[in-house]
C-alpha beads as a LAMMPS data file, in Angstrom:
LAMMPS data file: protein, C-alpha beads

310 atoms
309 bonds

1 atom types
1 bond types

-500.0 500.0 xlo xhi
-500.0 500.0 ylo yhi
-500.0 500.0 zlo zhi

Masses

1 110.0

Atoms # bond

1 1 1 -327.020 140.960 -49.837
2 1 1 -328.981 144.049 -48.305
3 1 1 -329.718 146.615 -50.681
4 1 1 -327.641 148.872 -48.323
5 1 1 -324.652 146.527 -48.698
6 1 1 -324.904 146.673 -51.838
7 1 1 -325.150 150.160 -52.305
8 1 1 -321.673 150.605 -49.998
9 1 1 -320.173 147.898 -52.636
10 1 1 -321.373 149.913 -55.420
11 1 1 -319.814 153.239 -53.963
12 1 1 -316.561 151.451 -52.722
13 1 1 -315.771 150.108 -56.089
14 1 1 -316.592 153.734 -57.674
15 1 1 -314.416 155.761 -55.016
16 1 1 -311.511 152.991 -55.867
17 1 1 -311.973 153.594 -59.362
18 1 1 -311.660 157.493 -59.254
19 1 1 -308.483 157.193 -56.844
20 1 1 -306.693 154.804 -59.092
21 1 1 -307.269 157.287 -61.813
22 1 1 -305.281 159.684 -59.839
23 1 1 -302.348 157.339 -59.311
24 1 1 -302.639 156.934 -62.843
25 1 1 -302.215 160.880 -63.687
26 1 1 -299.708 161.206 -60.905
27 1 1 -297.673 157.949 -62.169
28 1 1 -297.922 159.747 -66.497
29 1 1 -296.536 163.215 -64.587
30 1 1 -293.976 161.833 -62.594
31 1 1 -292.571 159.902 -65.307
32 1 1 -292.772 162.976 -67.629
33 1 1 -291.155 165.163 -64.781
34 1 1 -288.131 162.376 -64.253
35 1 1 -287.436 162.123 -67.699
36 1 1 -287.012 165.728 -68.758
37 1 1 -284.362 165.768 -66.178
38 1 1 -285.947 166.575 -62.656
39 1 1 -284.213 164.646 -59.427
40 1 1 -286.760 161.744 -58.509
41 1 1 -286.607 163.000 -55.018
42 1 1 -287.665 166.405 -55.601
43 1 1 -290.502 165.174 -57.617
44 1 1 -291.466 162.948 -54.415
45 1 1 -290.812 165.790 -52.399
46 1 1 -293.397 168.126 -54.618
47 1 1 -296.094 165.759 -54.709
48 1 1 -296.006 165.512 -50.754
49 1 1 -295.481 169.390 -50.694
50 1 1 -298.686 169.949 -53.031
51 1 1 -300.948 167.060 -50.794
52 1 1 -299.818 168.572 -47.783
53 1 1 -300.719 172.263 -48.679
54 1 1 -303.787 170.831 -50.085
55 1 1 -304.915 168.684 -47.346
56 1 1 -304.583 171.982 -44.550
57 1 1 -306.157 174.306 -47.371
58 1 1 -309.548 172.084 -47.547
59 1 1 -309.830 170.661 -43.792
60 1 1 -308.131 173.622 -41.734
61 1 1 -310.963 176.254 -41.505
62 1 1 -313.330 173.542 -40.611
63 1 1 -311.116 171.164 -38.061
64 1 1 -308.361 173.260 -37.023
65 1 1 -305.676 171.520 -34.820
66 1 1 -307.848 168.271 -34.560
67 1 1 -306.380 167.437 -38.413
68 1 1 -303.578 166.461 -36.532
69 1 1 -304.489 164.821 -33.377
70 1 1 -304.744 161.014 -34.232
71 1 1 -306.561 158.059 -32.264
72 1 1 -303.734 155.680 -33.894
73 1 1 -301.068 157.926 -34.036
74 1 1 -298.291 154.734 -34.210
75 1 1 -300.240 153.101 -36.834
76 1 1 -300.918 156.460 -38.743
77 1 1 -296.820 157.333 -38.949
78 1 1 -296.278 153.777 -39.938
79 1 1 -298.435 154.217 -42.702
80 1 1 -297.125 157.483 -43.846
81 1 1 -293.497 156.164 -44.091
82 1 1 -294.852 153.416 -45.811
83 1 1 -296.636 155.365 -48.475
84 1 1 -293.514 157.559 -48.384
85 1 1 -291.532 154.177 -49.340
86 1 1 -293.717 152.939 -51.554
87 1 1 -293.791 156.781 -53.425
88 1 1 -289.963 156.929 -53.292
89 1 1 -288.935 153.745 -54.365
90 1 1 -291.912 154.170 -57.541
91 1 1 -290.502 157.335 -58.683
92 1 1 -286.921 156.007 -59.035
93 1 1 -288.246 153.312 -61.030
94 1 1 -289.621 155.085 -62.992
95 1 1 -286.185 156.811 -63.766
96 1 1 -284.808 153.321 -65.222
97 1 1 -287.799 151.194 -66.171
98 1 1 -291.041 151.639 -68.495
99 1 1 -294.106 152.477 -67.044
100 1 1 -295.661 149.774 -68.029
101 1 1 -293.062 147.546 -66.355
102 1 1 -293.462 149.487 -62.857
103 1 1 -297.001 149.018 -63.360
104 1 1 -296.785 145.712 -64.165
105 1 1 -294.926 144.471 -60.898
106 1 1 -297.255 146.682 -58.952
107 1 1 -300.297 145.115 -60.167
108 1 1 -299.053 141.951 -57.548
109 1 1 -300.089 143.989 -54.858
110 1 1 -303.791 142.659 -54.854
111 1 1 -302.335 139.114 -54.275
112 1 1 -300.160 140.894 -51.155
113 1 1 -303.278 142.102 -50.061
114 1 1 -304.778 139.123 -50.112
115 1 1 -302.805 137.152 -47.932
116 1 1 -302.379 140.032 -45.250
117 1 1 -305.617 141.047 -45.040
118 1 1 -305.818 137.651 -43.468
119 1 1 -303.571 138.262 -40.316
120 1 1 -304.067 141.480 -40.087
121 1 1 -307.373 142.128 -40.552
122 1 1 -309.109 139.075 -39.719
123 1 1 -310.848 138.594 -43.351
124 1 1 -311.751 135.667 -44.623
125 1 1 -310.296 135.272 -48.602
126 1 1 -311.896 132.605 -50.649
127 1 1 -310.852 130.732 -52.998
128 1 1 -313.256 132.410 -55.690
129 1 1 -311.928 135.894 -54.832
130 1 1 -308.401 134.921 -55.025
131 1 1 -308.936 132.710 -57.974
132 1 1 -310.457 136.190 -59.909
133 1 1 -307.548 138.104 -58.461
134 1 1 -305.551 135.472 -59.857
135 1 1 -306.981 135.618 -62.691
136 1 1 -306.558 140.047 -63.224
137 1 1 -302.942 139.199 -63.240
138 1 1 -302.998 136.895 -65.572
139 1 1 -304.139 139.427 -67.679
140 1 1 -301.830 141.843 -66.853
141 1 1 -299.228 139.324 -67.633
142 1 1 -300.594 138.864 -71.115
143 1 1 -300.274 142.740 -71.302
144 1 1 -297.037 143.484 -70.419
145 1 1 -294.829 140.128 -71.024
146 1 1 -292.381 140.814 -68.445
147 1 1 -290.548 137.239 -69.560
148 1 1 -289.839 138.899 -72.838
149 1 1 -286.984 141.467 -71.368
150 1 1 -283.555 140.026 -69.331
151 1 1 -284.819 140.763 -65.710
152 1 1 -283.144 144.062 -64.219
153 1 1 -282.541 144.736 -60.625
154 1 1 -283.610 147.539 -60.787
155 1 1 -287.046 145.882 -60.929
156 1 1 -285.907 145.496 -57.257
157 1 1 -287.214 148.991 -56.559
158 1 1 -290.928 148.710 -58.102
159 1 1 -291.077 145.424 -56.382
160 1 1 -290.203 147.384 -53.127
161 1 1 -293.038 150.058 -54.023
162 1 1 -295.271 147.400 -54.297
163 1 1 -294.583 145.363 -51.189
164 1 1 -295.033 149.314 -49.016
165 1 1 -297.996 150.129 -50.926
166 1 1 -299.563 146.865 -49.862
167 1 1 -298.509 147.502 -46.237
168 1 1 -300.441 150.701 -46.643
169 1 1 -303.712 149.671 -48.309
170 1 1 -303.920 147.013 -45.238
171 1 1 -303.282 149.559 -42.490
172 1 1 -305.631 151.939 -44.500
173 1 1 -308.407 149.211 -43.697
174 1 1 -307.439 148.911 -40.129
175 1 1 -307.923 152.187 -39.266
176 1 1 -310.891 152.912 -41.628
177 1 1 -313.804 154.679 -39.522
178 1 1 -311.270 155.705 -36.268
179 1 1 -309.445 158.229 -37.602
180 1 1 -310.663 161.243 -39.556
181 1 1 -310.030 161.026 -43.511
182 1 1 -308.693 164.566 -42.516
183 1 1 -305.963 162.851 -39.805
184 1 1 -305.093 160.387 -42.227
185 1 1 -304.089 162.910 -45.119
186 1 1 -302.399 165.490 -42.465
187 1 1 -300.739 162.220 -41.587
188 1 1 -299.694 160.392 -44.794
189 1 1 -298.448 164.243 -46.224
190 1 1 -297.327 166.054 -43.263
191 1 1 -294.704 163.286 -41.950
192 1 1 -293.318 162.955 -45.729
193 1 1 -292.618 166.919 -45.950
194 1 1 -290.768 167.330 -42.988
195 1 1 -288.529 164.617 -43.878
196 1 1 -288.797 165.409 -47.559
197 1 1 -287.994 169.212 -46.930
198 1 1 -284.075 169.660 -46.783
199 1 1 -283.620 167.279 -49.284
200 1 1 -286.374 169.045 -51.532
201 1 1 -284.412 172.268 -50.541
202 1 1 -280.707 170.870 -51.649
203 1 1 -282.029 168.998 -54.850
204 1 1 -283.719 171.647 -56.151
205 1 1 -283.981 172.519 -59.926
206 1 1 -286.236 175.056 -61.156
207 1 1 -288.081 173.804 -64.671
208 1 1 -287.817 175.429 -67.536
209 1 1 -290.517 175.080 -68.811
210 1 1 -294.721 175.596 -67.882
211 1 1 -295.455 172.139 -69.886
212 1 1 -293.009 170.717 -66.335
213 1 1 -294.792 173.261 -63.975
214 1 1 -297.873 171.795 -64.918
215 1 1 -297.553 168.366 -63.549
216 1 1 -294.880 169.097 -60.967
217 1 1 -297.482 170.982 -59.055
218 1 1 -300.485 168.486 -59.956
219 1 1 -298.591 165.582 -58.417
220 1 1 -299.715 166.794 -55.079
221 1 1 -303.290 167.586 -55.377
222 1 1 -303.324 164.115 -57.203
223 1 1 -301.869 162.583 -54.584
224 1 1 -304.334 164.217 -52.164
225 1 1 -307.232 163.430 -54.281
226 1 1 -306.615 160.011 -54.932
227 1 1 -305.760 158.587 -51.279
228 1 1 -308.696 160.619 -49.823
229 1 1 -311.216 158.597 -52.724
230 1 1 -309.366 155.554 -51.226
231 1 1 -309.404 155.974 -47.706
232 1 1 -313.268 156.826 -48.079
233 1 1 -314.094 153.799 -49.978
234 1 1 -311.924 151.386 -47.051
235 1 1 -314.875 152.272 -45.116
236 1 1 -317.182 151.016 -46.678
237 1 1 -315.831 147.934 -48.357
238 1 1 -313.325 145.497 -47.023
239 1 1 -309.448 145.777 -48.127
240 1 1 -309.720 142.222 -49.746
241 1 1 -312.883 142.865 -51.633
242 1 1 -311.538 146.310 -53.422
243 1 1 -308.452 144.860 -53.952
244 1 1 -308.670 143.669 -57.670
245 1 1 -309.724 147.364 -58.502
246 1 1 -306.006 148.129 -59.145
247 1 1 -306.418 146.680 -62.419
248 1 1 -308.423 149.544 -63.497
249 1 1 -305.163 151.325 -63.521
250 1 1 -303.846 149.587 -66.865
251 1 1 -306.963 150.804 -68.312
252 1 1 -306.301 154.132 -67.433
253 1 1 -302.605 154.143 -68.692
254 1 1 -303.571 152.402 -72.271
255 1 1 -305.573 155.704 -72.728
256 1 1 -302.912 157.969 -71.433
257 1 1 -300.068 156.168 -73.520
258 1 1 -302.290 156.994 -76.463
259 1 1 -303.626 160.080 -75.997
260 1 1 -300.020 161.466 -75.077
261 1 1 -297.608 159.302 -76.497
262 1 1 -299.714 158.222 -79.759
263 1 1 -299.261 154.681 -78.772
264 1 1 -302.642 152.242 -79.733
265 1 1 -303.456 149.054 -77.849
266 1 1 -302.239 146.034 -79.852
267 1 1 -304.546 142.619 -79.825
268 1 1 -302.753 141.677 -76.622
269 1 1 -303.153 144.596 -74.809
270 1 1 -307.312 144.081 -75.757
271 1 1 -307.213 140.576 -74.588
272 1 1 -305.409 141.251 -70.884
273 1 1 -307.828 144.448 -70.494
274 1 1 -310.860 141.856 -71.170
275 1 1 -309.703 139.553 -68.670
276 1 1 -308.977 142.286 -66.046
277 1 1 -311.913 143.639 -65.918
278 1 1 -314.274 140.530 -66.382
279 1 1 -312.381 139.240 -63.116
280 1 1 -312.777 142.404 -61.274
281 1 1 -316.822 142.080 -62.597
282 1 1 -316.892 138.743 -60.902
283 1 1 -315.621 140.149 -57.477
284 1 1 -318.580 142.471 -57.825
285 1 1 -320.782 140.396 -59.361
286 1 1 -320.650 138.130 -56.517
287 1 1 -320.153 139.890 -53.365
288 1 1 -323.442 141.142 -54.654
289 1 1 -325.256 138.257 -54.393
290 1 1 -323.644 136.654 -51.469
291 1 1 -326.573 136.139 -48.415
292 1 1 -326.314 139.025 -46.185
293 1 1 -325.949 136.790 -43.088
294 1 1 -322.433 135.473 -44.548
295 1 1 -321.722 138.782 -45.380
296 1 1 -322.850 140.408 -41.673
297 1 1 -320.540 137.785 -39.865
298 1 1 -317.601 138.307 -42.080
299 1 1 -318.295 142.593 -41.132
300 1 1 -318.219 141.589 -37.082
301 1 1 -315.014 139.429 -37.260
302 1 1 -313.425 143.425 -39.104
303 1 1 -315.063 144.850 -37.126
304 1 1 -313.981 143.257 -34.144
305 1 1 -309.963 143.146 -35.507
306 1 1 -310.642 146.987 -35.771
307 1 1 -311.282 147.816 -32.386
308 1 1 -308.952 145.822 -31.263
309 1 1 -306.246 147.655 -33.148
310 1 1 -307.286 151.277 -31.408

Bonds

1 1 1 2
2 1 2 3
3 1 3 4
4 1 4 5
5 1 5 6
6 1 6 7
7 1 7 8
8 1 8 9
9 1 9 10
10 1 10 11
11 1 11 12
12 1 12 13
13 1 13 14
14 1 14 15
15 1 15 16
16 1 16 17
17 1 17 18
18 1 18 19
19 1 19 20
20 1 20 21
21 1 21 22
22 1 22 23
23 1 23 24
24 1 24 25
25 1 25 26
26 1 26 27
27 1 27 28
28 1 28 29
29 1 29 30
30 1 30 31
31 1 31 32
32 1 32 33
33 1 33 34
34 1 34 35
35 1 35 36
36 1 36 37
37 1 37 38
38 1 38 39
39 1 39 40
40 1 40 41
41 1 41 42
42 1 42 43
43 1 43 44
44 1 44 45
45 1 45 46
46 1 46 47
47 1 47 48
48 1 48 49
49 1 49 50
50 1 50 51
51 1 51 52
52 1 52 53
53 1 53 54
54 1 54 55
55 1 55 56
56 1 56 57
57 1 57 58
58 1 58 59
59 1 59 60
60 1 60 61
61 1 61 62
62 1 62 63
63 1 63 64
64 1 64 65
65 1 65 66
66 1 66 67
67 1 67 68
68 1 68 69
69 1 69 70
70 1 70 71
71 1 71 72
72 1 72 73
73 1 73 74
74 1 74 75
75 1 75 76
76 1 76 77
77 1 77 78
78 1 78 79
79 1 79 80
80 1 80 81
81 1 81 82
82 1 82 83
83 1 83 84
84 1 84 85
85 1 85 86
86 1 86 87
87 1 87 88
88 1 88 89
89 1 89 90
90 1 90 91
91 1 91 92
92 1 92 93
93 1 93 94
94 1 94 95
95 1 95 96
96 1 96 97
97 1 97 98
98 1 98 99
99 1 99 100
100 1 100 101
101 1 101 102
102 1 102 103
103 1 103 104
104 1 104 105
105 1 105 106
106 1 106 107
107 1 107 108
108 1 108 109
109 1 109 110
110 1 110 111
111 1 111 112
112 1 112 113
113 1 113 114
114 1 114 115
115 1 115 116
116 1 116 117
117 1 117 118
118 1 118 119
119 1 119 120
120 1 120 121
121 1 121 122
122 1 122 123
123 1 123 124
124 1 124 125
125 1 125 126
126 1 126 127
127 1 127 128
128 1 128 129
129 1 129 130
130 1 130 131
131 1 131 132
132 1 132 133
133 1 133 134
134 1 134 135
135 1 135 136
136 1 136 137
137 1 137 138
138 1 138 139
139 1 139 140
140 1 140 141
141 1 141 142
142 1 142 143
143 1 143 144
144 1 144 145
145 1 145 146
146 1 146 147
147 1 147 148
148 1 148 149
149 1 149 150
150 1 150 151
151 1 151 152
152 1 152 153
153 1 153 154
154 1 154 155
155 1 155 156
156 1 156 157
157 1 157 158
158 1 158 159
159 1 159 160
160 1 160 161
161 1 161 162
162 1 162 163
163 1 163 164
164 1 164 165
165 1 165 166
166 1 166 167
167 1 167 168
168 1 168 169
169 1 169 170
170 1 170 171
171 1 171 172
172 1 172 173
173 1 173 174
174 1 174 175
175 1 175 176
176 1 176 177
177 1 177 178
178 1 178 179
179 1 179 180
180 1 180 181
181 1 181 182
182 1 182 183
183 1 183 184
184 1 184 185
185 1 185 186
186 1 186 187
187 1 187 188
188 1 188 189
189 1 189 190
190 1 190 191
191 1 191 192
192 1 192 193
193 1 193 194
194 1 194 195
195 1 195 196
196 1 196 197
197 1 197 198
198 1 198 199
199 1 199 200
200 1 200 201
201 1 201 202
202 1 202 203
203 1 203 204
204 1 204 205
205 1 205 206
206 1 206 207
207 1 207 208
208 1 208 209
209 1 209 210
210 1 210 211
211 1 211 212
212 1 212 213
213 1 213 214
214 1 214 215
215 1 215 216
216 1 216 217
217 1 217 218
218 1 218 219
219 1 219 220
220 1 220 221
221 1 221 222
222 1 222 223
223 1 223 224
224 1 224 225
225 1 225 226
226 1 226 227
227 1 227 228
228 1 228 229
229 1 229 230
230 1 230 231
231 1 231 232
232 1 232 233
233 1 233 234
234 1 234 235
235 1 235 236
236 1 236 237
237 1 237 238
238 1 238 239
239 1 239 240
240 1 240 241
241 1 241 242
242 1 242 243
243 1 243 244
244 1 244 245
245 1 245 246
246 1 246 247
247 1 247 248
248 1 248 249
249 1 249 250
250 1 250 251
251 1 251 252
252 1 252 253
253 1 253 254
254 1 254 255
255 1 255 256
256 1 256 257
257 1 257 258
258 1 258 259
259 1 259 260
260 1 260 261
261 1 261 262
262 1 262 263
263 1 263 264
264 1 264 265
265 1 265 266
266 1 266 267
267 1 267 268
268 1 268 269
269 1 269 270
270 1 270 271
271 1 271 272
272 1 272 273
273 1 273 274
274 1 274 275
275 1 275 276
276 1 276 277
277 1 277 278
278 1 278 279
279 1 279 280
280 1 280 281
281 1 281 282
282 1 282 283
283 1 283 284
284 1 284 285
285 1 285 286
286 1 286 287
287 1 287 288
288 1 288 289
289 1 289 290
290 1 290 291
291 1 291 292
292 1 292 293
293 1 293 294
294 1 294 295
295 1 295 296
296 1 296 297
297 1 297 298
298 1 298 299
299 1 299 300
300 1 300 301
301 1 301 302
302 1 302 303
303 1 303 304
304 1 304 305
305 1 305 306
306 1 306 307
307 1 307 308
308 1 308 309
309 1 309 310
């Protein structure tokens, strides 16, 4: 591998990293928002309201109308409704299920990505790289046990999220270097506020307190944030490759369940983190050393699926 290669695998991995800590922070607020008693919808609504606001705030004075003037505009709305899906269908999870649970199911969504970014894309998945992806969500399972607890159907809605939020990390890929990151987040947050806003407006329940203000407005610029670090780092890295970086997120929620719930990792929850992130070392590890040649003809055939996707 080219030291510029893998410098653009260095920074993909790091820009993955940081957005996944944002879904993290905007999963712990949404379920703290749900539970004290807010509609699930209005929180979605809120955290579309606060991306959208922040998206025109940062990218208006510089780009003006061309924010919203997309090269894909078909594949751009299909993406935001999917992330507006995906969103949805989380936070009402979250209403029934433990966070760990929604996070659990969700953490499939590598193996999704996987086998679409196959079709799709035109990337070529190995069986090393699936094996380690694999081999995250093994440790996940060790984590969470989902066999322990009588299946629900509401799990039926967090597996929904998780099929849409595959859907949209593949179509994130596709369109990676056509469209401004500035279309995309006009896109993925405009579309979901218009058909968020009477809904918002009707469902509407003022908080009573400024511990629920807090992360009822933070939602959004999370939001914002986090798909921004993730649409940057598609371009640099391909959707297969990044995909065992969502297992950083159970990382991210051990610390939050401890620092705000006073909840410590038990010996399980040490092991499954261990095996999460040595797999997600190996990706790395090894798309690092891979020649560049292999690694230049595997960029063409994306490259080529890309521009034939304008």
């Amino acid at each position: 591998m080219t030291p510029e290669s893998s410098n653009k695998l260095s920074l993909g991995f790091s820009l993955m990293l940081g957005a996944f800590l944002c879904f993290a922070l905007l999963d712990t607020s949404a379920k703290w928002l749900v539970v004290s008693g807010l509609p699930a919808l209005q929180v979605v609504f809120m955290r579309y309201l606060g991306h959208f606001v922040a998206t025109v705030v940062v990218y208006w004075p510089r780009e003006g109308r061309r924010m919203f003037q997309s090269k894909t505009p078909r594949v751009q709305t299909l993406r935001a409704v999917l992330l507006l899906c995906s969103t949805t269908l989380n936070f009402f999870a979250l209403v029934y299920l433990p966070l760990t649970t929604t996070i659990a199911i969700f953490f499939a969504a590598p193996l999704v990505v996987c086998l679409l970014s196959i079709p799709v894309l035109g990337e070529r998945v190995g069986l090393p790289r699936f094996s380690a992806v694999l081999t995250g969500f093994a440790g996940v399972l060790i984590i969470v046990e989902p066999w322990g607890a009588a299946f629900s159907p509401k799990m039926l809605l967090a597996m929904g999220a998780m099929c849409c939020a595959s859907c949209y990390f593949v179509l994130t890929r596709k369109i990676a270097g056509i469209d401004n990151n500035s279309v995309s987040q006009a896109f993925s947050s405009g579309i979901a506020t218009v058909v968020l806003l009477p809904v918002g407006i009707y469902l509407w329940q003022t908080p009573v307190s400024t511990f629920d203000w807090l992360p009822l407005i933070a939602v959004g610029i999370l939001g914002m944030v986090g798909h921004t670090l993730l649409t940057i780092a598609h371009r640099f890295v391909e959707a297969s490759v990044l995909a065992p970086t969502v297992y950083s997120q159970i990382l991210y929620a051990t610390l939050f369940s401890w620092l705000f719930f006073n909840q410590i990792p038990d010996n399980k929850t040490v092991l499954g983190t261990l095996i999460i992130v040595a797999s997600g070392l190996f990706v790395w590890h090894r798309e690092r050393t891979r020649p560049a040649v292999t690694k230049g003809a595997r960029t063409k055939t994306t490259s080529a699926t890309t521009r034939a996707g304008r």
